[in-house]
N, C-alpha and C positions, 0 to 999 in steps of 0.2 A: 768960209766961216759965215758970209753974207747969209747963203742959201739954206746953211745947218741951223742961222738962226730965225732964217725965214721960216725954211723946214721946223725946224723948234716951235717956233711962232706958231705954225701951223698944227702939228701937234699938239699944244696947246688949246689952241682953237677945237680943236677936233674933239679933242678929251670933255674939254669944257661940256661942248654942246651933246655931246655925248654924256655928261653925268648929268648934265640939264633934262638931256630926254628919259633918260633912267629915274633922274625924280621925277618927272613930270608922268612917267607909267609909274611910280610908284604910289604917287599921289590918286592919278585916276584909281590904279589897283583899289587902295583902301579907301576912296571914296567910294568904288561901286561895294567892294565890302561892308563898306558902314552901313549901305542903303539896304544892300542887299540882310544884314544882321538887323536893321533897323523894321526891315518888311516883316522877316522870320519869329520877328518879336514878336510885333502887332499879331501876326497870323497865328503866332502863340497862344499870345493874352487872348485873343478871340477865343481859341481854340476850350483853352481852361475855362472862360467863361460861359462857352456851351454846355461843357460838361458839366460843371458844376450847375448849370438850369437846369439841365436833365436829370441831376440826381436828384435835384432839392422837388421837380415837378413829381419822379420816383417817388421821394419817401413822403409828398406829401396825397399821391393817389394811395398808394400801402396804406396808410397812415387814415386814410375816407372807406377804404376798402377794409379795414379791419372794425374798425370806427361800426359800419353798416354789420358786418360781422359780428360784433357784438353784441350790437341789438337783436339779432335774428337767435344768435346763441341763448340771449337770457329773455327772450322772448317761448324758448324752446323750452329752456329751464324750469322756465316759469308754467309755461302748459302743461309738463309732465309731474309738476309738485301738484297742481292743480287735480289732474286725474288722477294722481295716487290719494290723492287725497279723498275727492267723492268716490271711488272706489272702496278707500278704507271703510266711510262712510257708509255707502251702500252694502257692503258684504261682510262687512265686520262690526263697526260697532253700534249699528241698525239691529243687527239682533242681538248681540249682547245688552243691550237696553232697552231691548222691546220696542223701538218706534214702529208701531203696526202702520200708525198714520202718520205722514211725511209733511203733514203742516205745523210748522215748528209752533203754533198755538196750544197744540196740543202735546206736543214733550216731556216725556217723564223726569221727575225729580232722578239724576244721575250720583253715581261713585266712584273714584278711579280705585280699581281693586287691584292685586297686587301682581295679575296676571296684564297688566298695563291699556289693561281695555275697560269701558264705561259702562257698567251695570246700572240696570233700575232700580234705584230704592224703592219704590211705589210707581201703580199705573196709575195713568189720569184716567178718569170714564170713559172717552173716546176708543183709548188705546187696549183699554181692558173687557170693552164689547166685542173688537176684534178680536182680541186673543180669545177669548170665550168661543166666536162665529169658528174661527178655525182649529180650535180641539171638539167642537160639536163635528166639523170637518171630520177630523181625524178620528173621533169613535164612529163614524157613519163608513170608513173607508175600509172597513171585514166585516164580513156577512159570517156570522156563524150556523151550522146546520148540526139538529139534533132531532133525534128520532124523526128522521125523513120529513124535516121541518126547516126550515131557511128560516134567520132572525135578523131583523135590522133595528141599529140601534135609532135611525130615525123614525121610525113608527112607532107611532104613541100609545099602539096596544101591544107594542112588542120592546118598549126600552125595559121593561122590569125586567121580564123573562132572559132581555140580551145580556142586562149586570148579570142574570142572576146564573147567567153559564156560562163557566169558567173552568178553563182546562185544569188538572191536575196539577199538572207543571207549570200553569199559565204560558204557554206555548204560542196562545193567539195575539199574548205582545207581539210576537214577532213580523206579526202581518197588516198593523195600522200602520198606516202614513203618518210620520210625523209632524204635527200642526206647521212649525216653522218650515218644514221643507213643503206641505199645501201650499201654503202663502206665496215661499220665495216662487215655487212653480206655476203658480196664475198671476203673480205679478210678469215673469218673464214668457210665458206662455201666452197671455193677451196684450203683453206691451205694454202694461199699466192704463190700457184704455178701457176695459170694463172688468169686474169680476165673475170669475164662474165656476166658483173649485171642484160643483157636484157634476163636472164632466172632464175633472181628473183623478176623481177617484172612483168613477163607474166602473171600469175594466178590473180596477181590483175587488 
């Protein structure tokens, strides 16, 4: 009985230190757990807070990149309203108004007529010595020929005779150059740097 309680005793003992070493690993266990949950965290939080810099750095390059984008866009905008506009200008309502001369000094009194373009009520002096220069242009641009005779109407012993021959049909409309299309063709044919219309209408 001595040694069963010795024995006891001892099992006892054994048990004991044996549930002591079992919480003592189980303690370690969930200590290195803790740390180790406690690492995985930080490394976490870090982690989230990288990514969330890189987005916010994201949207705010996007955000400088569309920014510069949009200037360049209504910069674009802006140039092409611009050429359509001296465009119109220049090939539209430039001759629906008669600006012969391009110095707004000289400008004809305008109308907006129903065809949505700007007609001349009246020419200033300027504008109406040019228009005068280039229909003088334009009756000088057919030579007519009769009885084995060649007539011009810029020769000042031959303008009577040129009114005064005149097809049947008036047929030789068909062969003057129209004043507006002289113009527009020695303004784009010299560039606007000198005029010289009686060496575009020699060939005809």
């Amino acid at each position: 009985m001595g040694n069963e309680n010795e024995d006891g005793d001892s099992l006892d003992e054994i048990n004991s230190q044996n549930e002591q070493m079992s919480q003592s690993g189980s303690d370690k266990v969930a200590a290195v757990g803790k740390r180790a949950g406690n690492a995985i965290g930080k490394l976490g939080k870090k982690a989230v807070k990288a990514v969330v810099k890189l987005i916010v750095k994201l949207i705010a390059k996007l955000i400088a990149l569309l920014g510069a984008a949009g200037i360049i866009l209504i910069g674009l905008v802006a140039a092409v309203i611009l050429i359509c506009c001296i465009f119109n200008w220049m090939k539209e309502e430039r001759g629906t108004s008669a600006q012969f001369a391009q110095d707004s000094v000289y400008e004809n009194p305008t109308v907006m007529m129903e065809d949505g373009l700007l007609h001349a009520a009246a020419l200033t002096e300027p504008q109406a010595v040019i228009d005068a220069y280039y229909k003088y242009m334009s009756s000088d641009s057919h030579t007519k020929y009769y009885n084995g005779k060649y007539y011009n109407f810029s020769k000042e012993n031959q303008t009577h005779d040129f009114a005064g021959l005149m097809d049947y049909f008036e047929r030789e409309n068909y062969f003057y150059l129209s004043s507006p299309f002289i113009k527009m063709a020695d303004e784009l044919f010299h560039k606007s740097q000198f005029y010289y219309p009686e060496q575009l209408i020699q060939p005809v």
